[in-house]
C-alpha positions in Angstrom: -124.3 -61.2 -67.3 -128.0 -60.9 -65.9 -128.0 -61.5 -62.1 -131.2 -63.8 -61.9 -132.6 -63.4 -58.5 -135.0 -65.7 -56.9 -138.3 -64.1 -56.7 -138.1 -64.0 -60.9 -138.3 -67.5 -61.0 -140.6 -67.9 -57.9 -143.0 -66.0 -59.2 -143.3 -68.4 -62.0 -143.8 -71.1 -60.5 -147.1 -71.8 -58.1 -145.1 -72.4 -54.9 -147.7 -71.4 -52.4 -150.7 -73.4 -54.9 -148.7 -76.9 -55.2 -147.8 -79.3 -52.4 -145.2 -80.5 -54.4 -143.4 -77.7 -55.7 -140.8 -76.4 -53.1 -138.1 -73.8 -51.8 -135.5 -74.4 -49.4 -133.6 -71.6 -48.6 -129.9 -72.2 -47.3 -126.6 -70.3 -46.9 -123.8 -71.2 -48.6 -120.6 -69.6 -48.3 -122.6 -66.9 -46.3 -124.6 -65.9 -48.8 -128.7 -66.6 -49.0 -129.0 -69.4 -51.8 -132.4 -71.0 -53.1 -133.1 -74.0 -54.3 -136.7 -74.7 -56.1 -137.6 -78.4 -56.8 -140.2 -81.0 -57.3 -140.4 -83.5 -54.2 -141.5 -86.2 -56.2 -138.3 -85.9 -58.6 -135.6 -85.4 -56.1 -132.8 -87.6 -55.0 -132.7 -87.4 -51.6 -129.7 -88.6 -50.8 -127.7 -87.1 -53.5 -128.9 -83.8 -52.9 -128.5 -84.5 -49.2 -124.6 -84.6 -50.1 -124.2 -82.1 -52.6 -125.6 -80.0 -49.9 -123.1 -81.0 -47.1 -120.3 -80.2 -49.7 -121.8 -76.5 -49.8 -121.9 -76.1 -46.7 -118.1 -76.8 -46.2 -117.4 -73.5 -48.5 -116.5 -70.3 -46.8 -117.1 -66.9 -47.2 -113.7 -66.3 -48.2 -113.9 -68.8 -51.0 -116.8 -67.6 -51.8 -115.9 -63.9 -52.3 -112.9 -65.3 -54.5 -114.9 -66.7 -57.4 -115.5 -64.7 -60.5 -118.8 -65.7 -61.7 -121.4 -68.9 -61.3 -119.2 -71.0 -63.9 -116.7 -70.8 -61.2 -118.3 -72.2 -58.6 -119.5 -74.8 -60.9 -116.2 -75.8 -61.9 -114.6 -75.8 -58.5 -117.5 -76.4 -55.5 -120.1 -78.7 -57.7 -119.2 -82.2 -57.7 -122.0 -83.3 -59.3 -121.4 -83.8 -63.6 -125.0 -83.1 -64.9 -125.5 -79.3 -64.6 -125.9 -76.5 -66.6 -125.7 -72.5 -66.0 -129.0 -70.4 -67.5 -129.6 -66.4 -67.3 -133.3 -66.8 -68.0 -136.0 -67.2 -65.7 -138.5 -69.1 -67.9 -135.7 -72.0 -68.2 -134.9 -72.2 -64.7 -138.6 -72.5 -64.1 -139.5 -75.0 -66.9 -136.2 -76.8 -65.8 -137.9 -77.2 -62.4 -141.1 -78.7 -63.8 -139.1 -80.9 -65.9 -137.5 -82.3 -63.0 -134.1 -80.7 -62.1 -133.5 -79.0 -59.5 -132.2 -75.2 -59.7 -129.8 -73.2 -57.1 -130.0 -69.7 -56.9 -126.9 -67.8 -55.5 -127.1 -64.0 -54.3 -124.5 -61.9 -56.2 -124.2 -64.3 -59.0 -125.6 -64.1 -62.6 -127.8 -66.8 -63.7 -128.8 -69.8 -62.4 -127.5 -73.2 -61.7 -129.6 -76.1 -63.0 -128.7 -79.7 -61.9 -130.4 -83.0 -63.2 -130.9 -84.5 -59.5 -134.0 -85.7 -60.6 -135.3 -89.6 -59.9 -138.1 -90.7 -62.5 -140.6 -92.9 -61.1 -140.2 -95.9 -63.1 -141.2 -99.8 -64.0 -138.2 -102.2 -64.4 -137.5 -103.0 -68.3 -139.1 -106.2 -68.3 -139.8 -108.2 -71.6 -142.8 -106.5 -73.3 -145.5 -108.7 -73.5 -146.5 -107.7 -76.8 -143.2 -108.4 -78.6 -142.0 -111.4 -76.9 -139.4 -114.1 -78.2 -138.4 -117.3 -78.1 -134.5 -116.5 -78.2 -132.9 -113.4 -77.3 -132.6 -110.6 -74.8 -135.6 -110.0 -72.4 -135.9 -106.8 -71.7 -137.8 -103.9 -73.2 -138.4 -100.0 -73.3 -139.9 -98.4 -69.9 -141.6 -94.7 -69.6 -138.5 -93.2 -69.1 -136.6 -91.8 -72.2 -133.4 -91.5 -70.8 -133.7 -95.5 -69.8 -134.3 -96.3 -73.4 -132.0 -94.4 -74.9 -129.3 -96.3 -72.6 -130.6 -100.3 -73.8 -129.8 -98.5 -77.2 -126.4 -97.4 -76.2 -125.5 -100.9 -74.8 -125.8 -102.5 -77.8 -124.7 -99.7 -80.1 -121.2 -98.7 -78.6 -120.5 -96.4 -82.0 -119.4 -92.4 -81.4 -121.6 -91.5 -84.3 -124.9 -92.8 -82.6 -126.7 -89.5 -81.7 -129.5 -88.6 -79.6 -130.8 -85.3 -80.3 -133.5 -83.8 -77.3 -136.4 -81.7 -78.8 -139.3 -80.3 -76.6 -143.4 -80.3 -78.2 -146.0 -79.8 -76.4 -146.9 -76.3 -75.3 -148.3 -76.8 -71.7 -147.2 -80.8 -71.6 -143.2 -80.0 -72.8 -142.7 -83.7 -73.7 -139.0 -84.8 -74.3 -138.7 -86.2 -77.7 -135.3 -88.1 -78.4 -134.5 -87.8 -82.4 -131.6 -91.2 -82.7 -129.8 -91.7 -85.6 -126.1 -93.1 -86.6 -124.4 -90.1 -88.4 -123.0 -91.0 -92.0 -125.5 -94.4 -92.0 -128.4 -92.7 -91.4 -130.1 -90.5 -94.5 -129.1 -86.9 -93.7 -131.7 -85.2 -95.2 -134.2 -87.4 -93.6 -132.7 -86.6 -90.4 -133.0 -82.9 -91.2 -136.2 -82.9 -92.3 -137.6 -84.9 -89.4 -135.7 -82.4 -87.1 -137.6 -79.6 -88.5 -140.7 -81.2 -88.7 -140.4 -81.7 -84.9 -139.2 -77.9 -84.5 -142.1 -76.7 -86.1 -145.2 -78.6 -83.8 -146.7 -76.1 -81.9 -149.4 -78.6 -80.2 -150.8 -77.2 -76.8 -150.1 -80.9 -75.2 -148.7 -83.4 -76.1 -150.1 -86.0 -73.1 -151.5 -89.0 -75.1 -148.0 -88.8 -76.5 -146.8 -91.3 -79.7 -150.3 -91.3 -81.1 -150.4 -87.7 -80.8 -147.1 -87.0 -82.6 -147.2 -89.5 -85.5 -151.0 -87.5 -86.4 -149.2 -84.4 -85.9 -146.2 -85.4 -88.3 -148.6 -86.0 -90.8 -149.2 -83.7 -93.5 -153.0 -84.0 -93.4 -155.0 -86.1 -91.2 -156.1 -89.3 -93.1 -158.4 -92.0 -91.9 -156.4 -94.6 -93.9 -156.5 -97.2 -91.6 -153.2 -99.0 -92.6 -150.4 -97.8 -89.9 -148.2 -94.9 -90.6 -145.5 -96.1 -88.6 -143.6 -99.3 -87.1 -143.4 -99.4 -83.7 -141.1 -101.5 -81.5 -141.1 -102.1 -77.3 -138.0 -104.1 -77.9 -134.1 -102.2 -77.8 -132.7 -104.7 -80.2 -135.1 -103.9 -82.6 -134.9 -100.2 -82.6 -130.7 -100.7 -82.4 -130.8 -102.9 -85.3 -133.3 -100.6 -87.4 -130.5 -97.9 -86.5 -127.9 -99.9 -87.7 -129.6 -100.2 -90.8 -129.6 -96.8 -91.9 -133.1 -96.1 -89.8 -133.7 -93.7 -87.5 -135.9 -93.8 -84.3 -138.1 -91.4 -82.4 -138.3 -92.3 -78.4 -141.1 -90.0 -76.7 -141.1 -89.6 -73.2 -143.7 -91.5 -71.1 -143.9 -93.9 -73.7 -142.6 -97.4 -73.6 -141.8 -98.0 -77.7 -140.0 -96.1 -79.9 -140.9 -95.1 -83.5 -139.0 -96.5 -86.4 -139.0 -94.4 -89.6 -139.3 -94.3 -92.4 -141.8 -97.3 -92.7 -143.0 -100.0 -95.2 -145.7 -102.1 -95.1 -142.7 -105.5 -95.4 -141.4 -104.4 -92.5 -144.3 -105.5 -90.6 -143.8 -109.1 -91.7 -140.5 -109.2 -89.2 -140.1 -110.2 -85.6 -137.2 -110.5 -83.2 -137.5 -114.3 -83.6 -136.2 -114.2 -87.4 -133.0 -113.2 -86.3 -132.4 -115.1 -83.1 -132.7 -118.2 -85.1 -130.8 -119.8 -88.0 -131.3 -118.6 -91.5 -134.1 -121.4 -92.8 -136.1 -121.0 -89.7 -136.1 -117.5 -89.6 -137.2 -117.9 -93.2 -139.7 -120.1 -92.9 -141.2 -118.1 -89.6 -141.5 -115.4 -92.1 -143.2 -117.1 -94.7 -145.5 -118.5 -92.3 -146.2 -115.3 -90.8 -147.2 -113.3 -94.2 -149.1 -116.6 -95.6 -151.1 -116.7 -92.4 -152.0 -112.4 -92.4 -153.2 -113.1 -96.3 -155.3 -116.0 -95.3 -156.9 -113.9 -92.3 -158.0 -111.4 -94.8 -158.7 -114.0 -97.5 -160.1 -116.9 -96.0 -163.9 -116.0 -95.1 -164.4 -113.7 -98.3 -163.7 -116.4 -100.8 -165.6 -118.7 -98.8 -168.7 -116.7 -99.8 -167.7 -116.3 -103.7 -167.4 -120.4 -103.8 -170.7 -120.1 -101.7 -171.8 -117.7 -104.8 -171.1 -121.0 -107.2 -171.8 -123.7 -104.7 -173.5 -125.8 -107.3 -170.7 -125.8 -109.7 -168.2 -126.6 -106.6 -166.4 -130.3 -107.5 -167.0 -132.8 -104.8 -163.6 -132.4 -103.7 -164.7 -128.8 -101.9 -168.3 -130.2 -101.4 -167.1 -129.4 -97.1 -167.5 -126.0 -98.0 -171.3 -125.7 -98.5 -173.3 -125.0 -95.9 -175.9 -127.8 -94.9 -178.4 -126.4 -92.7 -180.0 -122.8 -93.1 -180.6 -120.6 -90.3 -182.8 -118.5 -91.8 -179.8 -115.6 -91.4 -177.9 -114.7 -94.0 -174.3 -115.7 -94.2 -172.9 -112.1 -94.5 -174.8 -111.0 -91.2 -173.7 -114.4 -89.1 -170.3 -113.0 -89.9 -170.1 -109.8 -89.3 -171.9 -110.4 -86.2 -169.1 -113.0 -85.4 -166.5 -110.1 -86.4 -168.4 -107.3 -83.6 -168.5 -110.5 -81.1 -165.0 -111.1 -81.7 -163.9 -107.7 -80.8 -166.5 -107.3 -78.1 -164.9 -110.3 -76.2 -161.3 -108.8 -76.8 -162.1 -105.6 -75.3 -163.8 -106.9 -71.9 -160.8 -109.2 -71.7 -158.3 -106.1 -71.8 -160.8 -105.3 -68.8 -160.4 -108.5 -66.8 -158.6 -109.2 -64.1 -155.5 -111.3 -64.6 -156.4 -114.1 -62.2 -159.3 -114.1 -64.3 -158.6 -113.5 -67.8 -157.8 -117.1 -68.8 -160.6 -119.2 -67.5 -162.8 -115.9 -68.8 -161.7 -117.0 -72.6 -161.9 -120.3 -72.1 -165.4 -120.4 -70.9 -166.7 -117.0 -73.4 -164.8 -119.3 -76.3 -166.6 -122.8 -75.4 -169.9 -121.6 -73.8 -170.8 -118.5 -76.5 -169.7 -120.6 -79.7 -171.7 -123.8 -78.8 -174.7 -122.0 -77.8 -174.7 -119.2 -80.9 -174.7 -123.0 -83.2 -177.5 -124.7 -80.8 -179.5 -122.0 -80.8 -179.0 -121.8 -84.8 -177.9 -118.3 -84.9 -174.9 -118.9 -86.8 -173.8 -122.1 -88.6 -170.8 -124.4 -87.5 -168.7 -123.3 -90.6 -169.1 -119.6 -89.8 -167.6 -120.7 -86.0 -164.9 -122.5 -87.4 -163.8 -120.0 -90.2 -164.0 -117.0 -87.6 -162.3 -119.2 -85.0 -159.4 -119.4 -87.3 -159.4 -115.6 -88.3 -159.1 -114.9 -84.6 -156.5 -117.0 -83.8 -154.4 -116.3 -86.2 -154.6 -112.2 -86.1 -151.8 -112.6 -83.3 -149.6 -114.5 -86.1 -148.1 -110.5 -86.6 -147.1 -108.4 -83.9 -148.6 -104.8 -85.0 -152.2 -104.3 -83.6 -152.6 -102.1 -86.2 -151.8 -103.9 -89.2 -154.3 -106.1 -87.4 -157.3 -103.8 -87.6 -156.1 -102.9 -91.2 -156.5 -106.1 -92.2 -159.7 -106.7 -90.6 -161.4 -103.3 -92.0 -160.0 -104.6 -95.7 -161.5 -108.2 -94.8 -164.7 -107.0 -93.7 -165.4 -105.0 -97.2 -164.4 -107.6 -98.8 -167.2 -109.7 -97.1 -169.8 -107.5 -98.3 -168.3 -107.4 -102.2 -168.4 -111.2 -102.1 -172.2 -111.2 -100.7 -173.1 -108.6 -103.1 -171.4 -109.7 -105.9 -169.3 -112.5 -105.8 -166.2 -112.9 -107.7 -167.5 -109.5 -109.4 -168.2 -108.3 -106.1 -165.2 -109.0 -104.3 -162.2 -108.3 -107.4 -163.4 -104.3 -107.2 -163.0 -104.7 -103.2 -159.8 -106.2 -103.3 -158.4 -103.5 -106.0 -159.9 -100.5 -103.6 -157.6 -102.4 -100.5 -154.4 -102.6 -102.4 -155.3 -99.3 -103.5 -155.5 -98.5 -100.1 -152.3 -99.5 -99.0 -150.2 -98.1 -101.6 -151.7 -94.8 -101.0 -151.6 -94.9 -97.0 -149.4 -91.6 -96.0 -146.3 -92.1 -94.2 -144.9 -89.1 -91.8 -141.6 -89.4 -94.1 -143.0 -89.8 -97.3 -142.2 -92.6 -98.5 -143.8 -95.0 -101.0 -145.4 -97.8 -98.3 -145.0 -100.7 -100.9 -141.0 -100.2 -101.4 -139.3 -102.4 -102.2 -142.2 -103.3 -104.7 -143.4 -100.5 -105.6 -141.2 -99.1 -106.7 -139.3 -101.7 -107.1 -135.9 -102.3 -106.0 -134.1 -105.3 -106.4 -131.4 -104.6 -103.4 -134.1 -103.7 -101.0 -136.2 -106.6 -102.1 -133.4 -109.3 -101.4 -132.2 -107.6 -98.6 -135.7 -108.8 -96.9 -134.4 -111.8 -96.9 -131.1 -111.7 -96.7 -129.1 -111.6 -93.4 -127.3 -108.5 -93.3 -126.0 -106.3 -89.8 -125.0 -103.4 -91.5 -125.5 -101.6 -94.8 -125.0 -98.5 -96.1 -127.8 -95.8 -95.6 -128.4 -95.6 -99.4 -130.1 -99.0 -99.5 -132.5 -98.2 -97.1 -133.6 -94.7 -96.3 -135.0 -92.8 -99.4 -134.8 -95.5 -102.1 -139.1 -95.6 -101.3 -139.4 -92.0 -101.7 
């Protein structure tokens, strides 16, 4: 046993530098003790007791222990500790949080999780909300989330496994699977994977890992993997045969592997009966297809407008502005965007009436002032509107890259135009890279005719081989 004195780990760590980083020496037993620890992490209270309870130990008892896992076992009430020989761990343990008590005469080091984590309350994201169901969500603290998960999922085999990445940053990464339902190699290969990042920070910190995951970069701009703010999601992804990744400091959790269908269910499929849950999906893919669809094919009927029956005669545009179609709508598209960034940027109080009057105000006076034309408005109006129809952000901006070249094949070509477009987009898709591998139009492509119904099909539990590497 190494006896791990205090000035190996003090000199480590930038006591005299940093306000916040502390040492309170004390005598315990009547021997000098030190303990190092953050001030913003500590429970005050509980360490204020653990304390008292040292001082109640006598030299005598004391001098009868053997070694530090004795005084563990009989003077340290508190559950969450553990005993460490090496300096560097006592010291990262510190910056982690924990606090660490240093005992003259002993070996090692005592490390005990009295940390506090400054923390929001688990609210209902505001993202994924529902109609039905619970209403809370994931916070910033991993240990939180991983405790919403536990609540629902009471089963022994549900693991959480902690890995470190990061090399100044040290972020806790929670690896949460169900043994024997989850795909074992993909839970190895993930594991490693994980093992294996030697980033120098990992700050910016789900964004940061998913790229890092990756092979290769790629600027494929369909998403690589489902995210989720909501604990019934991610428990009933891992009942499923998924498995999650919860990063510290981050309030969703990573579900992998990933397909582009499973972007086309909510919360709100489940919480209501079979038909309407259904139907909400239906509605919900229909409505994403039509976002990317709807302008584009405008301008190929535009391309034909005097073969159009009079049935569609609506669709042709009555009065020129002198602009042409392509750029009224791309401009709309930039304006769009413009107006959803500065409203990320308003104040609450304000944010409403701020859309209301940019919405009202802007539109009218882009059709008075005959910069655009009313059908352009109206079409855009819709695309905007119904964006939100899906929950991923993401899969949003995928869509509206794909829509947006398929605006200029339909200008430039028309039906001849806009056909090549649309091949290069599904092209596109079925060649995104995933972090796991997988094939992103499963159960399509390939296709599989268990994992295809089972889109549809109300199930709470299968077995891992439906689900996990059946896209690979």
């Amino acid at each position: 046993m190494i006896v791990l004195k205090r000035e190996e780990i003090a000199r480590l760590l930038p006591l005299k530098e940093s306000f916040d980083l502390l040492e309170k020496p004390v005598v315990i037993g009547g021997r000098q003790c030190s303990v190092f620890f953050l001030d913003g992490f500590m429970k005050d209270d509980l360490f204020q007791r653990i304390l008292q309870f040292f001082f109640s130990i006598t030299p005598e008892q004391m001098d009868a222990l053997e070694d530090l896992e004795d005084f563990c076992r009989r003077f340290l009430p508190y559950t969450e500790y553990a005993v460490t020989e090496r300096p560097e761990e006592a010291a990262q343990a510190v910056l982690s949080g924990p606090s660490v008590l240093v005992i003259e005469g002993f070996a090692g080091a005592v490390v005990m999780d009295t940390r506090t984590y400054p923390n929001r309350g688990i609210d209902e994201p505001e993202k994924d909300k529902v109609l039905r169901g619970s209403r809370d969500g994931f916070s910033e603290t991993v240990v939180f989330n991983t405790a919403l998960i536990r609540r629902r999922i009471r089963d022994p085999r549900l693991t959480f496994e902690m890995l470190s990445v990061g090399e100044s940053s040290k972020t806790d990464v929670a690896l949460g699977y169900i043994d024997g339902v989850a795909d074992p190699k993909l839970v190895g290969e993930l594991r490693e994977k994980i093992k294996a990042l030697t980033p120098k920070n990992m700050v910016i910190n789900q964004q940061n890992l998913v790229e890092l995951l990756l092979k290769k970069p790629s600027i494929n701009p369909f998403p690589k993997v489902r995210n989720t703010e909501r604990p019934d999601v991610a428990a009933a992804q891992l009942v499923e045969g998924r498995v999650v990744l919860i990063v510290d400091n981050c309030p969703t959790a990573i579900i992998l592997p990933t397909w582009l269908a499973d972007f086309s269910q909510e919360a709100d499929d489940f919480y209501f009966p079979p038909l309407v849950g259904w139907y909400m999906k239906l509605i919900r893919i229909a409505t994403s297809l039509l976002t990317m669809l709807v302008t584009p094919l405008w301008l190929v009927l535009l391309h034909y407008q005097d073969a159009l029956p009079p049935l569609l005669a609506f669709l042709k545009v009555q009065n020129d502005t002198g602009i042409p179609l392509i750029l009224q709508l791309l401009l709309i598209e930039f304006a769009i965007d413009g107006l959803r960034l500065a409203s990320v940027n308003t104040p609450t109080a304000l944010a409403s009436s701020l859309s209301i009057v940019g919405g009202l105000i802007l539109g009218d006076f882009a059709v008075q002032s005959g910069v655009v034309v009313p059908q352009v408005i109206f079409y855009m109006a819709f695309v905007a509107i119904a964006t939100f129809s899906q929950p991923s952000i993401e899969l949003g901006y995928s869509i509206k890259f794909c829509r947006m070249l398929l605006l200029i094949g339909a200008w430039a070509g028309g039906i001849w135009g806009f056909l090549p477009v649309l091949v290069f987009c599904l092209w596109l898709a079925y060649s995104n890279p995933t972090v796991t591998g997988n094939r992103y139009f499963y159960p399509v492509l390939p296709f599989s005719l268990r994992g295809f119904i089972a889109l549809f099909k109300r199930k709470f539990s299968r077995n891992s081989e439906d689900v996990p590497h059946m896209g690979k």
